[in-house]
Structure formats: C-alpha cells, structure tokens
C-alpha positions, 0 to 999 in steps of 0.5 A: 500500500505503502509503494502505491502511495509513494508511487503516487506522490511521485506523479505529482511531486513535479506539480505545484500543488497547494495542498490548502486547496480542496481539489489538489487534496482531491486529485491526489486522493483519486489518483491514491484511490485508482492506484490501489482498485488497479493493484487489487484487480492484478492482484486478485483476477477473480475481482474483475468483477464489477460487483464484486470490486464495488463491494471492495471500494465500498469495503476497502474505503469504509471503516473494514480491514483490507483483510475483511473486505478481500474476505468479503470479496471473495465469499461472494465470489464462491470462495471460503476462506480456508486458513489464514495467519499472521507472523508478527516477527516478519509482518506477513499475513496469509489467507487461503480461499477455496471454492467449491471445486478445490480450486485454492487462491492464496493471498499474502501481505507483507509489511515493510 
C-alpha cells in the first residue's frame, strides 16, 4: 500500500500543488484511490468483477480491514476462506480461499 502511495506522490511531486486547496487534496486522493482498485484487480483476477470490486471500494474505503473486505470479496465470489495467519516477527499475513471445486487462491501481505 505503502509503494502505491509513494508511487503516487511521485506523479505529482513535479506539480505545484497547494495542498490548502480542496481539489489538489482531491486529485491526489483519486489518483491514491485508482492506484490501489488497479493493484487489487492484478492482484486478485477473480475481482474483475464489477460487483464484486464495488463491494471492495465500498469495503476497502469504509471503516473494514483490507483483510475483511478481500474476505468479503471473495465469499461472494464462491470462495471460503480456508486458513489464514499472521507472523508478527516478519509482518506477513496469509489467507487461503477455496471454492467449491478445490480450486485454492492464496493471498499474502507483507509489511515493510
């Protein structure tokens, strides 16, 4: 989330931008925005779907956890989640999803 963030500012770090002014604030919030719909939809293919990334805009910009909205996402999209965990010592958070055929997609975030 962080690289999409910094990505970003980069973009615009050559625009003089006074961020007093409600529509520079609101340029960079969309641009933040688009970023991170872009990199859940490479991230997670099965969330092409228009529904189901409406609920994930709705969830990820709410007041619910990356976690619980990928979750969400993914049981309407016929997935359970199987397993999940998170290593304190090394920042990763694991879920695994399988749907009604064994198909499993495993979703990994690591914290920098």
């Amino acid at each position: 989330m962080k690289k999409i963030i910094d990505g970003v500012l980069n973009n615009v770090s050559g625009l003089q931008l006074n961020l007093e002014s409600k529509a520079a604030r609101d340029m960079i919030s969309n641009e933040i925005y688009n970023g991170i719909k872009k990199f859940l939809q490479t991230q997670l293919p099965i969330l092409e779907n228009q529904a189901i990334m409406e609920n994930v805009e709705q969830d990820l910009f709410g007041e619910v956890a990356i976690d619980d909205c990928i979750k969400n996402a993914m049981e309407k999209a016929g997935y359970d989640i199987d397993s999940s965990g998170y290593d304190i010592q090394t920042g990763v958070r694991d879920m695994l999803f399988v749907d009604k055929n064994n198909k499993h997609i495993e979703i990994t975030f690591k914290h920098k």
